[in-house]
TIPA-766406 format. One line per 2 residues: number of its first residue (from 1); their letters; for each residue x, y, z of C-alpha. Coordinates in steps of 0.2 Angstrom, whole numbers. Layout:
NUM) A) X Y Z ~ ...
//
This chain:
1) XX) -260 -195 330 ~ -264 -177 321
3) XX) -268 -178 303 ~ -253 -174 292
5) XX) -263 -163 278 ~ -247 -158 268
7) XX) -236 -172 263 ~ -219 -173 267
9) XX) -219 -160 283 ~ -214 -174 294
11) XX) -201 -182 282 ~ -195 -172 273
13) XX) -199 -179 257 ~ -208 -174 242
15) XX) -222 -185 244 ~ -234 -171 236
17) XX) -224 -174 220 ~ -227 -192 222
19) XX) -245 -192 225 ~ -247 -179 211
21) XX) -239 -189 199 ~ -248 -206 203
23) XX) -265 -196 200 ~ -261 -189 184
25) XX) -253 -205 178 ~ -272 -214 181
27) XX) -284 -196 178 ~ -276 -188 162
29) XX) -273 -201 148 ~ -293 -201 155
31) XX) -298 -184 153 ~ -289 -182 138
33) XX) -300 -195 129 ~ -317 -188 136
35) XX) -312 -171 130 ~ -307 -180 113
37) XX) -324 -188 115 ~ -335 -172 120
39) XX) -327 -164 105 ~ -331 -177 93
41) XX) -347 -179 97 ~ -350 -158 96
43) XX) -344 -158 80 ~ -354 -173 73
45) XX) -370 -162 83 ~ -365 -146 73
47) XX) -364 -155 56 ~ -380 -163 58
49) XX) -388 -149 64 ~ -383 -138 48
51) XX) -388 -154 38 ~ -406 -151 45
53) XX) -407 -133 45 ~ -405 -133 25
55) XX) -416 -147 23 ~ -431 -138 36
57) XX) -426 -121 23 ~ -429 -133 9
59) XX) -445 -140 15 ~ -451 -124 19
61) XX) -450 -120 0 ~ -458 -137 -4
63) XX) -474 -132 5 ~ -476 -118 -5
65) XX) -471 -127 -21 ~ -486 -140 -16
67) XX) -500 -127 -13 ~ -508 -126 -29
69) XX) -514 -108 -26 ~ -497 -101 -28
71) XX) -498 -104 -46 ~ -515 -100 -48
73) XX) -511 -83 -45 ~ -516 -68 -59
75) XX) -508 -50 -58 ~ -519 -34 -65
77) XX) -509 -22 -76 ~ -521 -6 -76
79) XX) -514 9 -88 ~ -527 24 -81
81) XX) -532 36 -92 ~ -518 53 -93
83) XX) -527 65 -81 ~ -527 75 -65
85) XX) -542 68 -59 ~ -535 52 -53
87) XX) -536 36 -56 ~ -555 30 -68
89) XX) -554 13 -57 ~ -546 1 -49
91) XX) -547 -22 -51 ~ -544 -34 -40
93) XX) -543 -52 -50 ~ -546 -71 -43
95) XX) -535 -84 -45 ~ -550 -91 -57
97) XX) -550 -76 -70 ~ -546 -81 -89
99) XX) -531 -69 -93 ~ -536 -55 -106
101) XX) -536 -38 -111 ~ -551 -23 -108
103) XX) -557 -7 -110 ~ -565 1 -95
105) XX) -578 17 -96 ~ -584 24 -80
107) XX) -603 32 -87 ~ -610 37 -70
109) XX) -605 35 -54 ~ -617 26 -39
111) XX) -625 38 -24 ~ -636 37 -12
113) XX) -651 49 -8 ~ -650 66 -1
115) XX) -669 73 6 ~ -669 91 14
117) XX) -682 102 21 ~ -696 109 10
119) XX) -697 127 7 ~ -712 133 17
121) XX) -720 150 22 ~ -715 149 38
123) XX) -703 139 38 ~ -703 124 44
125) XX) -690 125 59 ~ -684 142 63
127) XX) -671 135 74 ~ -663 119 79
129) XX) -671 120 95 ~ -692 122 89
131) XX) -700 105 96 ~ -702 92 82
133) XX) -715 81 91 ~ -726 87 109
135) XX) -731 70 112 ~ -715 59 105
137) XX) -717 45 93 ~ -711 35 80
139) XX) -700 38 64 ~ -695 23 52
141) XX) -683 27 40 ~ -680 15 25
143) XX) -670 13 10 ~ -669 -3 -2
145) XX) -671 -16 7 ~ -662 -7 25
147) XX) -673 0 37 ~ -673 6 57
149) XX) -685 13 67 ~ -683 27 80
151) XX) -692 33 96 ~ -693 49 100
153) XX) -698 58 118 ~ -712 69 120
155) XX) -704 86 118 ~ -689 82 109
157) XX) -683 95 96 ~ -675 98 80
159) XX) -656 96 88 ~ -663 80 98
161) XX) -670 72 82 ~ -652 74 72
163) XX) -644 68 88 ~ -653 54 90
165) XX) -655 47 71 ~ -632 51 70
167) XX) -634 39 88 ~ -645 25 82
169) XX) -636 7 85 ~ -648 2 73
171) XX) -645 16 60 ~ -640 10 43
173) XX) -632 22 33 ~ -641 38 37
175) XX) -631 55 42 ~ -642 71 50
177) XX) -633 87 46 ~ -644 106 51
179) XX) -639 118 40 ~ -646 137 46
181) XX) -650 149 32 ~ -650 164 46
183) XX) -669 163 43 ~ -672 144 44
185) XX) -664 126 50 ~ -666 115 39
187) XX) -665 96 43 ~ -654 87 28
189) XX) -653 68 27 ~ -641 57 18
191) XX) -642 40 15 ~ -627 28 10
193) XX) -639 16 1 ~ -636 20 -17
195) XX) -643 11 -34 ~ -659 20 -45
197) XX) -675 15 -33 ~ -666 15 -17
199) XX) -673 32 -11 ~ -672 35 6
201) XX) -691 34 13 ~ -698 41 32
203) XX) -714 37 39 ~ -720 41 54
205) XX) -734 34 67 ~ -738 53 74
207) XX) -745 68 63 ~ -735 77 72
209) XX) -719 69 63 ~ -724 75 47
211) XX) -712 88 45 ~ -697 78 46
213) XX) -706 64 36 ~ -704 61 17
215) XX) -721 54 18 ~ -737 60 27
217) XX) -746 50 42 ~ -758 38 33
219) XX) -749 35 20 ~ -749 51 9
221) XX) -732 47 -1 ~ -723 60 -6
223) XX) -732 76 5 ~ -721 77 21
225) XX) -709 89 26 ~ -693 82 18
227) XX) -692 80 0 ~ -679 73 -12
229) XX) -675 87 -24 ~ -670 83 -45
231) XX) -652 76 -43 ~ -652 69 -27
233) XX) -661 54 -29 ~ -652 38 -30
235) XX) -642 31 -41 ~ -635 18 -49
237) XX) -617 15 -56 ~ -615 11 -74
239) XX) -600 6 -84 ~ -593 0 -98
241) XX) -582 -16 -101 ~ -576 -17 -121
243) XX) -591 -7 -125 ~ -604 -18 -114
245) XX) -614 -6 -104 ~ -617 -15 -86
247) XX) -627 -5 -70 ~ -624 -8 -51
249) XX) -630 -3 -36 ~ -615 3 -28
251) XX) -598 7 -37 ~ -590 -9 -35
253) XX) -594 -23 -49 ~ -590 -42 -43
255) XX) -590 -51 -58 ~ -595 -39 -72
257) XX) -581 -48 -77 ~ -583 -63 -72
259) XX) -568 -69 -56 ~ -564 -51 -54
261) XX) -571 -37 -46 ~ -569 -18 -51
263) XX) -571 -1 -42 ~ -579 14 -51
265) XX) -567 28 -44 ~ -573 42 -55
267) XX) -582 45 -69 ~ -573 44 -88
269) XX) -571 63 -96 ~ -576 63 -114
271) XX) -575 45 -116 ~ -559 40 -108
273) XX) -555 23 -103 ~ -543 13 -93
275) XX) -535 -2 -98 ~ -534 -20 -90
277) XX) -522 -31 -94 ~ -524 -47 -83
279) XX) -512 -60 -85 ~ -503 -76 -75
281) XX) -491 -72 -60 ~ -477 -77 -68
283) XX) -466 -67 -58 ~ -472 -74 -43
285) XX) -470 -93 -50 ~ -451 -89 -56
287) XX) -446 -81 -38 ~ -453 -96 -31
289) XX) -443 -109 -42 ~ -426 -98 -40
291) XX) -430 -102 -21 ~ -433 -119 -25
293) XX) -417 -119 -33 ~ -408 -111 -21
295) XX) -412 -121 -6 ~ -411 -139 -16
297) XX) -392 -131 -20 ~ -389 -124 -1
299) XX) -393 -142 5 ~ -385 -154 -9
301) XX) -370 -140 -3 ~ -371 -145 15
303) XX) -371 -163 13 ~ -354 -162 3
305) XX) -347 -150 17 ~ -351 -161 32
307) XX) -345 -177 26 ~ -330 -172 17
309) XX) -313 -180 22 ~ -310 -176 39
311) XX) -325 -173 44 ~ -337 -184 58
313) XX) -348 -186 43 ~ -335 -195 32
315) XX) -342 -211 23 ~ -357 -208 33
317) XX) -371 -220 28 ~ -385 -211 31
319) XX) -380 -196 25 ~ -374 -204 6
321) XX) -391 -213 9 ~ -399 -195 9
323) XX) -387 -187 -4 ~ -392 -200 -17
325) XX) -411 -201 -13 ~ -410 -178 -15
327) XX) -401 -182 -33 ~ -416 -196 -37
329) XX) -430 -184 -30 ~ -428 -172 -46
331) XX) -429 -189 -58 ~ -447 -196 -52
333) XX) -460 -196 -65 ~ -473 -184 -67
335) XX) -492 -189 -72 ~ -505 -177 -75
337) XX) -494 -163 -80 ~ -495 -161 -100
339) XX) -482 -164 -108 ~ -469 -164 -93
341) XX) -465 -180 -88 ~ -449 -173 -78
343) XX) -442 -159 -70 ~ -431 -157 -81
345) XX) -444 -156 -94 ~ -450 -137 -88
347) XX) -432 -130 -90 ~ -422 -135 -75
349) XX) -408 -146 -73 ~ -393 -154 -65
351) XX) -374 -149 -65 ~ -359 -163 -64
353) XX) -358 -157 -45 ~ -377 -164 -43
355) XX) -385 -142 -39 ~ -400 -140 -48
357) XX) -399 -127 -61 ~ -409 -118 -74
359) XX) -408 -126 -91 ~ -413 -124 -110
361) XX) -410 -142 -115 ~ -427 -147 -117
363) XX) -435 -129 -115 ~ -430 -113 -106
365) XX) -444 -110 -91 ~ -448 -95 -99
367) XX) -453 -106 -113 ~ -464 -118 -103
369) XX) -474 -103 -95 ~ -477 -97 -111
371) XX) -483 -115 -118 ~ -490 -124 -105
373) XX) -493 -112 -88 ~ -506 -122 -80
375) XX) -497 -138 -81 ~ -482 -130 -70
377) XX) -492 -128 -57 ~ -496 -146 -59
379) XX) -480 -150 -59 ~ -474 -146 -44
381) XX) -490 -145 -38 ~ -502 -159 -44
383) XX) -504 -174 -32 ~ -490 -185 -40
385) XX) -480 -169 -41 ~ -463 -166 -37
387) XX) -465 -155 -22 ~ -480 -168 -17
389) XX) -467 -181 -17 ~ -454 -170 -10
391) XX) -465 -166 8 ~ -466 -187 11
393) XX) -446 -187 8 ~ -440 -175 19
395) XX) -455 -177 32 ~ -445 -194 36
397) XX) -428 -185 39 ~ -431 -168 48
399) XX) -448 -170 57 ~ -450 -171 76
401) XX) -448 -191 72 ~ -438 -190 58
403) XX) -419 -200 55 ~ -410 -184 58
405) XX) -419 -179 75 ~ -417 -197 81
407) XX) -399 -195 76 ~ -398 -178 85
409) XX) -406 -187 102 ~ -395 -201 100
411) XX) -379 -190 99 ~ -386 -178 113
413) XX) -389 -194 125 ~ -370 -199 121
415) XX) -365 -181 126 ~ -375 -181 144
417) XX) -368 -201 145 ~ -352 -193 143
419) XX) -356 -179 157 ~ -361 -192 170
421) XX) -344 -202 165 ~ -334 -186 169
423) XX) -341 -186 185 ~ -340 -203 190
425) XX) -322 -204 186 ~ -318 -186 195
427) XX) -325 -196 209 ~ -314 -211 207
429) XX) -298 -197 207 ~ -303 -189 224
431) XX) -305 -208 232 ~ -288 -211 225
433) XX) -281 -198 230 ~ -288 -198 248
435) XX) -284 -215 248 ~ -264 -211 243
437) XX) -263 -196 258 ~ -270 -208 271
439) XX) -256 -219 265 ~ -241 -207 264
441) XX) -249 -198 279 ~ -243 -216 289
443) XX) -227 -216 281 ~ -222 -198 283
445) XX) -227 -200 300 ~ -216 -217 302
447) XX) -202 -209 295 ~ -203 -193 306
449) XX) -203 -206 322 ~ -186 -212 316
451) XX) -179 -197 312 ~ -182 -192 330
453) XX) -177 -206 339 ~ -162 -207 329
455) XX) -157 -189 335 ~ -161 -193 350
457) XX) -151 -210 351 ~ -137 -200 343
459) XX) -139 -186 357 ~ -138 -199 371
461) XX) -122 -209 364 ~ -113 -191 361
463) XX) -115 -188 381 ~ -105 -204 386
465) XX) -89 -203 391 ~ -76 -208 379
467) XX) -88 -205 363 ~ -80 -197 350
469) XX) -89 -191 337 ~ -84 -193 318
471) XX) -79 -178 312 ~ -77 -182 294
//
């Protein structure tokens, strides 16, 4: 018997209708409460998931709140000297520096050593290609407590020697330059090794090196080739901190004062000095409380949204568990921190609503920095701090293990739980309706029999004689 794929073809009847209706009546009452379901569970996903988002922003401000080196931080105010020449010098101050005021003099500034051909008759070289050395050998150059030493070939001449000391892996600090007087090249060497006694000294194991030596073979110091003219010898630096003369090597001073280092740019014109103010980073410390402040609100802001009436979050425990635990955070006792014993004690409070906000009940914060800095830091900083305490308490809510990431896997498991239900039911509605076509296919067919052999009875009792048909 062919399958009936349509039904009602052979009847007549609106069977399609029939097995239609039968499927809805079991599949959308269904589906309606898994969509309900689906939609629930979304919302509940995205309200927590906000809830953790402020708290992670939160937490992110905490860890900077509890690193005590964000309020050991000191700022440099340097008022230069009124001139074109630039600036006298510039500061760079540790986190350890006592705050204060200076005066800064630049006397001299640090160099290093300049040696240069002697004037001979002849000259030494009369050009950069004469032959240094026939037979090669060795020049060691030295300066303070840097040396190298290097080789040279038999043959090598004047353009080789300032090729290959410029070259030197091992060079350390020294530039070859040959300037030609249109009579003479003559070799100039310049050391980067500065500080009074740090002349730049070449020795050499072949009397033939003498000429680009500062000192003789065999020890005769001073009668070489290359000398170091008045004004080119090394030199130190020297300046001048509230009227305390203090020499350097080079031009940078670490710890003249002491935590700080300063850099001799120049040196002072008829006495001028530059000013230093160093003081606490206050600025730093207040942008980082405002943040504080902020975030603390944005979060206490999101808890009220996502459990308001209406919302999946509605009488939630957890979340009044968290909201109340937030407000009790800013109300823990503070040891080791001067004279704060509370949050609220370096200027801050709470509003009716629960946000955090500035306050001048106690004192302002302006007023706290000015009377008891350090003891901020300590505050919020120190181990029984408030951001300390802060890190533990909302560690356990947003970390990879935290009460709202197990709450996010739970809901997500319900959610692909909910997926596989879908399915299984969509599975149940084919059988069901596979099930009803095989059924109504029987029937349609049945009643498709009859039809015919009633037509065909009727056609049969029409052709005998005396059969009259009802005409009405």
């Amino acid at each position: 018997m062919p399958l009936i794929t349509s039904a009602g073809i052979g009847s007549g009847l609106d069977l399609e209708s029939i097995i239609q209706a039968t499927v809805d009546a079991e599949n959308v009452p269904k589906m309606n409460a898994f969509a309900k379901k689906d939609k629930s569970l979304e919302v509940e996903i995205s309200s927590i998931g906000e809830i953790k988002s402020a708290l992670s922003k939160l937490q992110d401000t905490i860890k900077k709140l509890a690193d005590p080196d964000n309020f050991n931080k000191r700022i440099a105010n340097i008022t230069q000297p009124t001139s074109d020449d630039g600036d006298l010098v510039s500061v760079t101050p540790t986190k350890d520096i006592t705050p204060g005021n200076f005066k800064i003099e630049v006397l001299a500034l640090a160099q290093g050593s300049r040696a240069t051909s002697n004037d001979a008759v002849p000259p030494l070289f009369s050009s950069t290609d004469d032959v240094v050395t026939a037979s090669g050998g060795t020049l060691s150059f030295a300066a303070g407590d840097k040396s190298f030493d290097l080789t040279l070939d038999a043959g090598a001449t004047l353009a080789d020697l300032r090729d290959a000391i410029n070259d030197s892996d091992d060079n350390f600090g020294v530039t070859a330059n040959i300037i030609n007087t249109g009579t003479e090249s003559k070799l100039v060497l310049t050391s980067s090794v500065s500080g009074a006694g740090n002349d730049l000294v070449i020795t050499n194991d072949n009397a033939e090196l003498d000429n680009v030596s500062t000192d003789a073979n065999g020890g005769a110091s001073g009668s070489g080739g290359i000398g170091i003219t008045a004004g080119n010898e090394a030199k130190s630096a020297v300046i001048k901190v509230d009227g305390i003369e203090i020499t350097n090597d080079t031009n940078t001073f670490k710890d003249a004062v002491q935590d700080m280092t300063i850099t001799a740019k120049r040196e002072s014109v008829d006495g001028e000095t530059a000013k230093l103010a160093v003081s606490y980073d206050r600025e730093s410390v207040t942008t980082l409380i405002d943040e504080f402040i902020a975030n603390y609100n944005n979060a206490i802001g999101q808890l009220g949204l996502q459990s308001r009436v209406g919302k999946p979050l509605n009488s939630d425990a957890t979340i009044r568990t968290l909201s109340s635990q937030m407000v009790n955070m800013l109300s823990k006792n503070l040891t080791d921190a001067g004279p704060f014993t509370s949050i609220f004690d370096i200027g801050l409070g709470v509003d009716k609503k629960g946000y955090l906000e500035k306050s001048s009940l106690v004192r302002s914060l302006n007023t706290a920095m000015d009377e008891n800095f350090d003891n901020i830091g300590k505050a919020f900083a120190g181990e029984n701090g408030v951001a300390k305490q802060f890190e533990s308490f909302l560690d356990n809510y947003v970390s990879s293990k935290g009460i709202l990431k197990q709450r996010e896997d739970n809901l997500n498991t319900q959610v692909t739980d909910l997926e596989d239900d879908v399915l299984k039911h969509e599975f149940r509605m084919t059988e069901l309706e596979g099930r009803l076509r095989k059924q109504y296919a029987g029937l349609d067919v049945l009643l498709a029999q009859m039809q015919s052999t009633q037509q065909y009875l009727g056609a049969q009792l029409a052709s005998l004689p005396g059969f009259t048909k009802n005409k009405s």
